[in-house]
Biotite code that builds the C-alpha atoms (Angstrom):
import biotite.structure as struc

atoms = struc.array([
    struc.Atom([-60.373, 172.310, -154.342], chain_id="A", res_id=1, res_name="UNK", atom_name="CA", element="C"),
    struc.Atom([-64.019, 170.530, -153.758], chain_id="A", res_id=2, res_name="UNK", atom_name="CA", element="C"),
    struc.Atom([-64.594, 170.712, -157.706], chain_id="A", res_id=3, res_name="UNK", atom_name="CA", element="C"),
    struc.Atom([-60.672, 169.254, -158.175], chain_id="A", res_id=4, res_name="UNK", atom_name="CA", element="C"),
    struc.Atom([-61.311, 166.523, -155.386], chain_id="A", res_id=5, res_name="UNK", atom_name="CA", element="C"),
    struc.Atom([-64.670, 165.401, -156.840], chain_id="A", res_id=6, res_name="UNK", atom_name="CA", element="C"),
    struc.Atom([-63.737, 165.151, -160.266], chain_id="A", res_id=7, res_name="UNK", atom_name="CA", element="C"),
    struc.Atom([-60.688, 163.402, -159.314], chain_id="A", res_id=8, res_name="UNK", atom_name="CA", element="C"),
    struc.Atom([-62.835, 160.948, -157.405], chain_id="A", res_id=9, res_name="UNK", atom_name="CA", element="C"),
    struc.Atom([-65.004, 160.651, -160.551], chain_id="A", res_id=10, res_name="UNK", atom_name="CA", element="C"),
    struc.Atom([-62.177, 160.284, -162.784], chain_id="A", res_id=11, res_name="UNK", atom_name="CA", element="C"),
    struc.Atom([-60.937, 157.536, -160.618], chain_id="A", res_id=12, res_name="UNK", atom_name="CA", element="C"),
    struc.Atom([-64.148, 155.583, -160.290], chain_id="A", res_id=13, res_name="UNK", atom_name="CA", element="C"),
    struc.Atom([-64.674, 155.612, -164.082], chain_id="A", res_id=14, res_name="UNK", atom_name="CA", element="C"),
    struc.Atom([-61.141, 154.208, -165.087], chain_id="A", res_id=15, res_name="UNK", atom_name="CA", element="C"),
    struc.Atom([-62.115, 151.710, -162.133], chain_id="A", res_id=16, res_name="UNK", atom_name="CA", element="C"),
    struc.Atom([-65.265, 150.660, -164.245], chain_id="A", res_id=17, res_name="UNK", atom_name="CA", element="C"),
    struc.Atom([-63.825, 150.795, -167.223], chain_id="A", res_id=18, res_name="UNK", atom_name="CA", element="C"),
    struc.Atom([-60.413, 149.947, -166.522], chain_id="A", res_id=19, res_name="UNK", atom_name="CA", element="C"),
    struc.Atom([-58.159, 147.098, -167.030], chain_id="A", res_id=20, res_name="UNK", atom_name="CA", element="C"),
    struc.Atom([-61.451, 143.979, -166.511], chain_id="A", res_id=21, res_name="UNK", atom_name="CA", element="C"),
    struc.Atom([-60.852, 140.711, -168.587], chain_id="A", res_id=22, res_name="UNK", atom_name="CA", element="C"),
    struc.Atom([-64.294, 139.638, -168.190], chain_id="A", res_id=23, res_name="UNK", atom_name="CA", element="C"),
    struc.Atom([-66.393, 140.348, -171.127], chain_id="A", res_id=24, res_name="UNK", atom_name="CA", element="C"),
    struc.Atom([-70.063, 142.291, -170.419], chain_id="A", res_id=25, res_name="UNK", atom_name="CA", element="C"),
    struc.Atom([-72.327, 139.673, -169.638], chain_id="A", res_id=26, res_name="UNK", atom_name="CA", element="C"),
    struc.Atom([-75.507, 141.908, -170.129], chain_id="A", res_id=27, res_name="UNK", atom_name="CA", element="C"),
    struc.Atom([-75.667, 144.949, -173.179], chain_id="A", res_id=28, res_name="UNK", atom_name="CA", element="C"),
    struc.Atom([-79.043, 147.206, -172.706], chain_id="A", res_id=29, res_name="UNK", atom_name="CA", element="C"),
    struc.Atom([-79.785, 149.395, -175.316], chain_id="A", res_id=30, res_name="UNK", atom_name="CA", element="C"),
    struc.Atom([-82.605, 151.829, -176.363], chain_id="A", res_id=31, res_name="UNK", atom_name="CA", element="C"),
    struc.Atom([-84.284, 151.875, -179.150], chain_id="A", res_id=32, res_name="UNK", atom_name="CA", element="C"),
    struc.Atom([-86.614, 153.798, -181.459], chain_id="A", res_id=33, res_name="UNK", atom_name="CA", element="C"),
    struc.Atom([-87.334, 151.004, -183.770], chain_id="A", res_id=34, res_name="UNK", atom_name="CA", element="C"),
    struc.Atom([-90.414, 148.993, -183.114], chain_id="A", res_id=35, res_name="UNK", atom_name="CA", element="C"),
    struc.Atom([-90.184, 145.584, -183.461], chain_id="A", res_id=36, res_name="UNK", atom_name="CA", element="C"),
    struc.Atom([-91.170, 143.437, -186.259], chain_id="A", res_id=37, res_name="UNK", atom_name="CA", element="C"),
    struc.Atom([-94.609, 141.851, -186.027], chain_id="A", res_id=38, res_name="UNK", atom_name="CA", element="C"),
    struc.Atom([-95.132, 138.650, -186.254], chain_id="A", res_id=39, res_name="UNK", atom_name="CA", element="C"),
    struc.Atom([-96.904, 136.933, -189.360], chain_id="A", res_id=40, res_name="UNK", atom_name="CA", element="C"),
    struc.Atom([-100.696, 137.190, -189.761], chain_id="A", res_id=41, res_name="UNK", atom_name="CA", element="C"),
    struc.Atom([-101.181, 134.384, -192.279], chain_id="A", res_id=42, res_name="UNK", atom_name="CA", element="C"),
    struc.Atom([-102.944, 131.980, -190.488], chain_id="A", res_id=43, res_name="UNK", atom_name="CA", element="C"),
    struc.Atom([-101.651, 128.130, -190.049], chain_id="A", res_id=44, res_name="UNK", atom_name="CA", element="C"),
    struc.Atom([-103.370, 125.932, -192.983], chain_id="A", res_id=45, res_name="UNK", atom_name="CA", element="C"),
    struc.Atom([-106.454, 124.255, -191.196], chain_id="A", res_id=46, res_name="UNK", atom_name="CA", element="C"),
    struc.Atom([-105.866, 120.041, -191.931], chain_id="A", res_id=47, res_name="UNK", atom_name="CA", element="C"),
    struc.Atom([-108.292, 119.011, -194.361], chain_id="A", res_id=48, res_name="UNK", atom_name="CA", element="C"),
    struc.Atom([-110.505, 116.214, -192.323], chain_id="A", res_id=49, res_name="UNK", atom_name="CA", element="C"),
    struc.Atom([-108.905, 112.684, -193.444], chain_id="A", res_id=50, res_name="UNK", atom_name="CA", element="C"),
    struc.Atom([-112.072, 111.496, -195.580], chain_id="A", res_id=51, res_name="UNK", atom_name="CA", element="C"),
    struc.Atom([-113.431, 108.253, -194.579], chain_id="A", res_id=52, res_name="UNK", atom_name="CA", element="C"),
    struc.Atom([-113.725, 105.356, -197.142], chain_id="A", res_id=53, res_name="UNK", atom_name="CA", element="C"),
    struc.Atom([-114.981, 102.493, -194.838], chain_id="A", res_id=54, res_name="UNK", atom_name="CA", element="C"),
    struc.Atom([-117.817, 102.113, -193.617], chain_id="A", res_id=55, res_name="UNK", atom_name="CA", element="C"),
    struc.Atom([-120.345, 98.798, -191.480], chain_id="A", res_id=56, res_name="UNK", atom_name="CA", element="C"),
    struc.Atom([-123.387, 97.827, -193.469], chain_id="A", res_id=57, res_name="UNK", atom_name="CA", element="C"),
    struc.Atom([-126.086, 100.209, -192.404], chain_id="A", res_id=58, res_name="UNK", atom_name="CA", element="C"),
    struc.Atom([-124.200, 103.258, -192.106], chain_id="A", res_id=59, res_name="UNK", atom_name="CA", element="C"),
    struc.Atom([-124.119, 106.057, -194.843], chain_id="A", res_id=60, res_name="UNK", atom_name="CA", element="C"),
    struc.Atom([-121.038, 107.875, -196.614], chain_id="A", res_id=61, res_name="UNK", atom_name="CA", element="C"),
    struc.Atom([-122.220, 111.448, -197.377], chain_id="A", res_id=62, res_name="UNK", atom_name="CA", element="C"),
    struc.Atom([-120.178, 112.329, -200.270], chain_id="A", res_id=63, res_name="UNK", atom_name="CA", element="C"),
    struc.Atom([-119.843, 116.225, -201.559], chain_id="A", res_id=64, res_name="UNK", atom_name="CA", element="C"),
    struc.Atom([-119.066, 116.118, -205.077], chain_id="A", res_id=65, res_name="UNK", atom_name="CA", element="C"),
    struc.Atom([-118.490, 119.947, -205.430], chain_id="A", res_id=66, res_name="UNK", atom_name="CA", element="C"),
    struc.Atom([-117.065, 119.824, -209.148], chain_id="A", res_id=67, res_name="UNK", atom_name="CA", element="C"),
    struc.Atom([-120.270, 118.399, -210.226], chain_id="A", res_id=68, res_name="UNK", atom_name="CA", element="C"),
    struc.Atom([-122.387, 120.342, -207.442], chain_id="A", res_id=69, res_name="UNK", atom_name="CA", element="C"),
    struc.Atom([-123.978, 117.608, -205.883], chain_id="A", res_id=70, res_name="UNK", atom_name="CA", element="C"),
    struc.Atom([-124.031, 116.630, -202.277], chain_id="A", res_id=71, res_name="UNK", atom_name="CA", element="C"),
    struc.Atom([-125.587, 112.711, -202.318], chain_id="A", res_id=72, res_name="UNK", atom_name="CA", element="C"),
    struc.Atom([-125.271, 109.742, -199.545], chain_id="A", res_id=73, res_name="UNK", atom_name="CA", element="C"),
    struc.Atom([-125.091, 106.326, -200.177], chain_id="A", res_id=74, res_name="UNK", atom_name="CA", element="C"),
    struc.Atom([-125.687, 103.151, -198.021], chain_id="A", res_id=75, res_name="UNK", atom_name="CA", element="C"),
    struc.Atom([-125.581, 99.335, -198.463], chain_id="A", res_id=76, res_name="UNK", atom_name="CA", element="C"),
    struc.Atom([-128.796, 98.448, -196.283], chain_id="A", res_id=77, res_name="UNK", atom_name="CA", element="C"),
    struc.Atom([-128.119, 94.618, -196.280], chain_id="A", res_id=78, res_name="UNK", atom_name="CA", element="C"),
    struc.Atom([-126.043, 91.720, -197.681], chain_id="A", res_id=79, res_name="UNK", atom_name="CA", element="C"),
    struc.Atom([-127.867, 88.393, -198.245], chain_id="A", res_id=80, res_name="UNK", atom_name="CA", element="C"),
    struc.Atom([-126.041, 85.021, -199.338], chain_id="A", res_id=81, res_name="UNK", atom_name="CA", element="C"),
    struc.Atom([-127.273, 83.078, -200.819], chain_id="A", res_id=82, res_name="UNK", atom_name="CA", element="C"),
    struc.Atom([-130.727, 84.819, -202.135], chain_id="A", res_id=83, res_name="UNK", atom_name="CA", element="C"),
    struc.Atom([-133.740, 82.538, -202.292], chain_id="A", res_id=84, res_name="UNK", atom_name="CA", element="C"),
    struc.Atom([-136.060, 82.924, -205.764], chain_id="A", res_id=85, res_name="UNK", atom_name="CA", element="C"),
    struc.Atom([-134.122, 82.951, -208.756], chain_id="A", res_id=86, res_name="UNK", atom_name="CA", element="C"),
    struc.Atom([-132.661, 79.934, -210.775], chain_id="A", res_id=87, res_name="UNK", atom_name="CA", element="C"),
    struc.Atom([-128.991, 79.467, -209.715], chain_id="A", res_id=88, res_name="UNK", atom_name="CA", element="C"),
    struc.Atom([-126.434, 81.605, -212.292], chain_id="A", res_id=89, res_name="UNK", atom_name="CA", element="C"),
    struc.Atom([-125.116, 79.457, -215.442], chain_id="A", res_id=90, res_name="UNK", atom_name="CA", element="C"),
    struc.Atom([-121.561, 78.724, -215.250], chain_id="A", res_id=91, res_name="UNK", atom_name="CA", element="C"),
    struc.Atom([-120.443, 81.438, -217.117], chain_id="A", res_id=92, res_name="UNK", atom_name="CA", element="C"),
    struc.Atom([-121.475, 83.899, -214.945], chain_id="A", res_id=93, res_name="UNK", atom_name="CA", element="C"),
    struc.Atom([-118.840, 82.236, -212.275], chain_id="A", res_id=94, res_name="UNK", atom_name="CA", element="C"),
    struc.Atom([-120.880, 81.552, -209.504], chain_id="A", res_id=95, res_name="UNK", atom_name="CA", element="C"),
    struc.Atom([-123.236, 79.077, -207.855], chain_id="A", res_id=96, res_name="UNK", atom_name="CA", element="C"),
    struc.Atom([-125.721, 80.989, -205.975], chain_id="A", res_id=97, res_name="UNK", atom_name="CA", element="C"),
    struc.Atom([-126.948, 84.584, -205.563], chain_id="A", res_id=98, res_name="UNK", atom_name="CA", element="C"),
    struc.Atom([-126.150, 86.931, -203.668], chain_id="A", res_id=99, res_name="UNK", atom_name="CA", element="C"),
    struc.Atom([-127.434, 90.357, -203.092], chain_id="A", res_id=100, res_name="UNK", atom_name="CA", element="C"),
    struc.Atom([-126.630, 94.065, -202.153], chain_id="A", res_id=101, res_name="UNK", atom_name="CA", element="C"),
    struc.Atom([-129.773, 96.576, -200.906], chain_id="A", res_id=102, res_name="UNK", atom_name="CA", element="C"),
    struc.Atom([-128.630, 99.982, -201.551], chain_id="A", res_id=103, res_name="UNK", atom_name="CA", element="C"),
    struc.Atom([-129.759, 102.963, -201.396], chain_id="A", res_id=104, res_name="UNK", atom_name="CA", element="C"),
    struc.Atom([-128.498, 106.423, -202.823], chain_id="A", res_id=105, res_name="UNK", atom_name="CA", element="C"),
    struc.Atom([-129.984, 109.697, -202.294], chain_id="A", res_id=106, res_name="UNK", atom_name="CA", element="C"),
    struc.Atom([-129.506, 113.026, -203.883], chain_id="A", res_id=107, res_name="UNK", atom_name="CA", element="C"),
    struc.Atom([-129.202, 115.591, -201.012], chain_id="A", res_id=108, res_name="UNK", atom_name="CA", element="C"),
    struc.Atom([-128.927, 119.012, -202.717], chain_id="A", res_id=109, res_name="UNK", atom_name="CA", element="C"),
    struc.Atom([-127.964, 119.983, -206.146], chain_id="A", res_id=110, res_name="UNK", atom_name="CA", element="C"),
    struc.Atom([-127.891, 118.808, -209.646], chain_id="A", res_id=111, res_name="UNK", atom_name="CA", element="C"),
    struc.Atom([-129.655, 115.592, -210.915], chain_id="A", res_id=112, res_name="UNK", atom_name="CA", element="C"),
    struc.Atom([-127.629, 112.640, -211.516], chain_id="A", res_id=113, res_name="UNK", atom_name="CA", element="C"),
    struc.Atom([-128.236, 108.905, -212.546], chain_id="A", res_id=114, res_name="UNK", atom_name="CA", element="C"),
    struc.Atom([-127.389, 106.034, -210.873], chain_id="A", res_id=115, res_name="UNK", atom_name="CA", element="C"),
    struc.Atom([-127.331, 102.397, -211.637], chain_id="A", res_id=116, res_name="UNK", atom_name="CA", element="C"),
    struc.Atom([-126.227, 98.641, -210.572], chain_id="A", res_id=117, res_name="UNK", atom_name="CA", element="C"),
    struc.Atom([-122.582, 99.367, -212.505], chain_id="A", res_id=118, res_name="UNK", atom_name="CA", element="C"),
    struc.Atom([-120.194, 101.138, -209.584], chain_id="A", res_id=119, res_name="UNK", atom_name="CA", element="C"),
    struc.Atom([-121.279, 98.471, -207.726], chain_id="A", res_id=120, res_name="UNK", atom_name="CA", element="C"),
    struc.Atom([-119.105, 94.985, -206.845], chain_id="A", res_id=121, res_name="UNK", atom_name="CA", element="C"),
    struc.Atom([-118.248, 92.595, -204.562], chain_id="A", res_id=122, res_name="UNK", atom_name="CA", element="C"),
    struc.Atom([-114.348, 92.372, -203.608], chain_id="A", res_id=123, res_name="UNK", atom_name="CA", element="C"),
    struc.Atom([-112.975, 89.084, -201.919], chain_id="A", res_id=124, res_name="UNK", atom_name="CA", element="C"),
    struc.Atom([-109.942, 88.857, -199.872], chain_id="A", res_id=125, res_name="UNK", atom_name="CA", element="C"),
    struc.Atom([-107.713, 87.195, -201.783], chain_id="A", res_id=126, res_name="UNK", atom_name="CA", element="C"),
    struc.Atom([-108.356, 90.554, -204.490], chain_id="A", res_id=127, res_name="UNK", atom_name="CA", element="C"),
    struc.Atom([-110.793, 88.678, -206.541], chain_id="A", res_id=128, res_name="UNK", atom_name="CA", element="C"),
    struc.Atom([-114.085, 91.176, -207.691], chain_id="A", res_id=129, res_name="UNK", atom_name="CA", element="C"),
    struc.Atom([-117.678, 90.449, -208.555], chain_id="A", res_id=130, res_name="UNK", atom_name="CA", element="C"),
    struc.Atom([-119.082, 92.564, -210.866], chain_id="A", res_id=131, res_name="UNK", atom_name="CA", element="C"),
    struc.Atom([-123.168, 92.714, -211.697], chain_id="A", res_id=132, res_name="UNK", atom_name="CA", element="C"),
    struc.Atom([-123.988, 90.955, -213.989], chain_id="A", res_id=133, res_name="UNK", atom_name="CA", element="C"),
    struc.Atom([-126.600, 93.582, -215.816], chain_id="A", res_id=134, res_name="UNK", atom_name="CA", element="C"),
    struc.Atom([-129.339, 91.081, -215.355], chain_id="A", res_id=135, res_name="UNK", atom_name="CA", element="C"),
    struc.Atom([-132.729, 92.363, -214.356], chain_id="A", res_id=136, res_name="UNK", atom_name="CA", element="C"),
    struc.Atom([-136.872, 91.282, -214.516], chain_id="A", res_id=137, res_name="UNK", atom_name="CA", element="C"),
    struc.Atom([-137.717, 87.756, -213.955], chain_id="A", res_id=138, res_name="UNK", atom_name="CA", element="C"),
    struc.Atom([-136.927, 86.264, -210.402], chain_id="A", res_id=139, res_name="UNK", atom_name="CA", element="C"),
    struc.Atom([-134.475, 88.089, -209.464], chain_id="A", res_id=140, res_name="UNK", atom_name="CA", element="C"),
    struc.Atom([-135.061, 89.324, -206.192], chain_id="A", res_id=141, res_name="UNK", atom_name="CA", element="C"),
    struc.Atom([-137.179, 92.451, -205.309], chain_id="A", res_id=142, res_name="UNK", atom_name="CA", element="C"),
    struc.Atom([-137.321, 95.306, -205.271], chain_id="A", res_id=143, res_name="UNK", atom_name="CA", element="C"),
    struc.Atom([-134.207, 95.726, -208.160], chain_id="A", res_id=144, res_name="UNK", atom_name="CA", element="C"),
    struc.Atom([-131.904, 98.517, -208.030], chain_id="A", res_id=145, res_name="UNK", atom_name="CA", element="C"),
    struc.Atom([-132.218, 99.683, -211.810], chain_id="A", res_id=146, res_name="UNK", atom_name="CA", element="C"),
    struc.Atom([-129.666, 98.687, -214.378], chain_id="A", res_id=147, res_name="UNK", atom_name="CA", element="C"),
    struc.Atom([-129.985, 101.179, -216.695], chain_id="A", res_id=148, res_name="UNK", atom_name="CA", element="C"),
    struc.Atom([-129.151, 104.780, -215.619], chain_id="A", res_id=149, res_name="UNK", atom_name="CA", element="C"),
    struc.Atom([-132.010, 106.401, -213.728], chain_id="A", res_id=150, res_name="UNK", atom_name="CA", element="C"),
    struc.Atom([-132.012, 110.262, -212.887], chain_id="A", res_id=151, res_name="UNK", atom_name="CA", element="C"),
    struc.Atom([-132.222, 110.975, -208.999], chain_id="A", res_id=152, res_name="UNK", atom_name="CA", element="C"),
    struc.Atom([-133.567, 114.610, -208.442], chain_id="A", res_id=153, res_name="UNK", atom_name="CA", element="C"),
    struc.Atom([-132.499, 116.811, -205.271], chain_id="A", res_id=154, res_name="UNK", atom_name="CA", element="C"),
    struc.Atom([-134.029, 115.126, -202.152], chain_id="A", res_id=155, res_name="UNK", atom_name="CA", element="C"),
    struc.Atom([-134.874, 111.938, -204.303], chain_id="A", res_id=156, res_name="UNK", atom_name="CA", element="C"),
    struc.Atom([-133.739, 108.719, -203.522], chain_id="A", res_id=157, res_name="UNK", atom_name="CA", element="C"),
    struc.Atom([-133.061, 105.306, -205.419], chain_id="A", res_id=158, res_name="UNK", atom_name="CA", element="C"),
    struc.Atom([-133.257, 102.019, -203.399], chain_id="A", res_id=159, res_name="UNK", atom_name="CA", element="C"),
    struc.Atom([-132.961, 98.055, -204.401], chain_id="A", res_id=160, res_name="UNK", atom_name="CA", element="C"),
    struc.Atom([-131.543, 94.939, -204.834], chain_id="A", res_id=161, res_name="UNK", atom_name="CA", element="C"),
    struc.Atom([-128.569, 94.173, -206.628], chain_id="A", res_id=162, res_name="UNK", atom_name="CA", element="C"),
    struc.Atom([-127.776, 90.602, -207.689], chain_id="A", res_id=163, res_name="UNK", atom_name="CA", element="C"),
    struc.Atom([-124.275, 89.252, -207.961], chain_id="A", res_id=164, res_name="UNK", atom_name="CA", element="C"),
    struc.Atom([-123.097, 85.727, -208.933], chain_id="A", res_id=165, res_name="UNK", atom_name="CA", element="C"),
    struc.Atom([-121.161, 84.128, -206.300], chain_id="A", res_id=166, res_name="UNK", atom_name="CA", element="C"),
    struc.Atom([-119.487, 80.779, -204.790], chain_id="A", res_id=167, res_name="UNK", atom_name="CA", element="C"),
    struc.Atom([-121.432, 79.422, -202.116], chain_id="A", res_id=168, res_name="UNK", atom_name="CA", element="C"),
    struc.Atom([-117.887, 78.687, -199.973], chain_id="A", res_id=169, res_name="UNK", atom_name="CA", element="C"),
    struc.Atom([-117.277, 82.129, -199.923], chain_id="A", res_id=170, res_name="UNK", atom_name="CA", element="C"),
    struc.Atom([-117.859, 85.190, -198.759], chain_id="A", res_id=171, res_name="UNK", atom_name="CA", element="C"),
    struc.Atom([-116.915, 88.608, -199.933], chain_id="A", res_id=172, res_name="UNK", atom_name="CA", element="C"),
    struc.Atom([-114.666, 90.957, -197.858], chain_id="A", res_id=173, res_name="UNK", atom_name="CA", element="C"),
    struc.Atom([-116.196, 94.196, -199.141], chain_id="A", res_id=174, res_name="UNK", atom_name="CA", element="C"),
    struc.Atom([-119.127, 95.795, -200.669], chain_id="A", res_id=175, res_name="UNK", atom_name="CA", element="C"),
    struc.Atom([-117.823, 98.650, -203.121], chain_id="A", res_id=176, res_name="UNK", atom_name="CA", element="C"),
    struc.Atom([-119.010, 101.611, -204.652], chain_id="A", res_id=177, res_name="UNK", atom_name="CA", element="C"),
    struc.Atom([-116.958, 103.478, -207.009], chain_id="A", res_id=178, res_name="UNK", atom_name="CA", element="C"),
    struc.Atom([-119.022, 106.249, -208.989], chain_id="A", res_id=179, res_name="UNK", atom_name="CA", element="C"),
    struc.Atom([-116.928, 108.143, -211.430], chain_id="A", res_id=180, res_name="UNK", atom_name="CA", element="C"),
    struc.Atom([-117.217, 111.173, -209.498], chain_id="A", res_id=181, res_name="UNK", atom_name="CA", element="C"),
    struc.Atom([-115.456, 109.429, -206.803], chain_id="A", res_id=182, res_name="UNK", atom_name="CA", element="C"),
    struc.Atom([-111.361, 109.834, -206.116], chain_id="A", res_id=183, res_name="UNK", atom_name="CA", element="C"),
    struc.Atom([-111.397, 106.630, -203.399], chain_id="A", res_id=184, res_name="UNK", atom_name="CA", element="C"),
    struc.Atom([-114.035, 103.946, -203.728], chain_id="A", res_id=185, res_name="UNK", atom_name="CA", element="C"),
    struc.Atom([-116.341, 103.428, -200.685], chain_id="A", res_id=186, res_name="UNK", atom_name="CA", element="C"),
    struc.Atom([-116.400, 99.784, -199.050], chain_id="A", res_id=187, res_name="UNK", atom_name="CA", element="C"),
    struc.Atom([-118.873, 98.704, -196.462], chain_id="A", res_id=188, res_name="UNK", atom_name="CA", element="C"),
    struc.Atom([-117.424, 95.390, -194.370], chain_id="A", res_id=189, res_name="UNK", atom_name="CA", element="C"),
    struc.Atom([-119.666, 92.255, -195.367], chain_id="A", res_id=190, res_name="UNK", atom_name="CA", element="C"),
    struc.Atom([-119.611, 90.226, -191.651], chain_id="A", res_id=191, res_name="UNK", atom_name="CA", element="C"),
    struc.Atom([-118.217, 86.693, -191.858], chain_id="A", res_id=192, res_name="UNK", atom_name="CA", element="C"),
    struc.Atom([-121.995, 85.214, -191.478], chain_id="A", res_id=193, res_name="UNK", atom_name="CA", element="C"),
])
């Protein structure tokens, strides 16, 4: 009678359990063999670092040209307006005085390259640009960055003056370099005086 009496009792508590609830199971545990799925290994891309473009006169852009494997720096040194020595520019040059950009460019590691006055101009607020003028000997001021292309060796550098015909009543906004090699020109801030 024990064995009829205890599975009666257990036959009563498991229609209890499972009986007539409404409520739905609020928790479901299971057991598994399968092991879990692991997570992705392919690392997060790494943000390239936002390049910089602009730059105060005196400071140096160091520019990594890896398609033409060369890793140079270039700095304007100094802006002068107006430039003491030379005749004032003709007319047709459009302006009345002189002005002038020292600059420097240096070849840090790799292959040579030339350089010359060419990527060089002045650019004014209002959009207007200043190119050199490919003038060079006489009065012009010294020493003169070289107008014709001049090969820069690793851990070489070129520095000089560059000329530019400008309007004494103005000033330009920028200083810019633009190399072919170069995506984004590079501007250095000429200060209002």
């Amino acid at each position: 009678m024990r064995t009829r009496t205890a599975a009666a009792l257990l036959a009563a508590g498991l229609l209890a359990l499972t009986g007539c609830s409404s409520e739905p199971e609020a928790v479901s545990v299971t057991k598994s063999d399968a092991k879990p799925e692991p997570a992705p290994t392919t690392p997060s891309p790494t943000p390239e670092p936002e390049s910089q473009t602009s730059f105060a006169i005196g400071e140096t852009a160091d520019i990594d040209d890896k398609p033409n494997n060369v890793s140079f720096t270039a700095t304007v040194i100094a802006y002068s307006q107006p430039v003491k020595g030379p005749q004032a520019p003709t007319e047709d040059l459009g302006g009345d005085v002189w002005a002038t950009a020292e600059v420097k460019v240096c070849n840090v590691k790799g292959e040579t390259f030339t350089v010359s006055q060419f990527p060089w101009s002045l650019a004014y607020e209002d959009g207007t640009r200043v190119e050199v003028t490919g003038l060079n000997g006489g009065d012009l001021p010294k020493p003169e960055f070289p107008t014709n292309d001049v090969s820069v060796k690793p851990d070489r550098c070129v520095r000089g003056k560059i000329p530019f015909p400008v309007q004494s009543d103005t000033r330009p906004q920028y200083i810019v370099y633009a190399p072919g090699s170069l995506d984004e020109p590079l501007e250095w801030t000429v200060p209002a005086t």
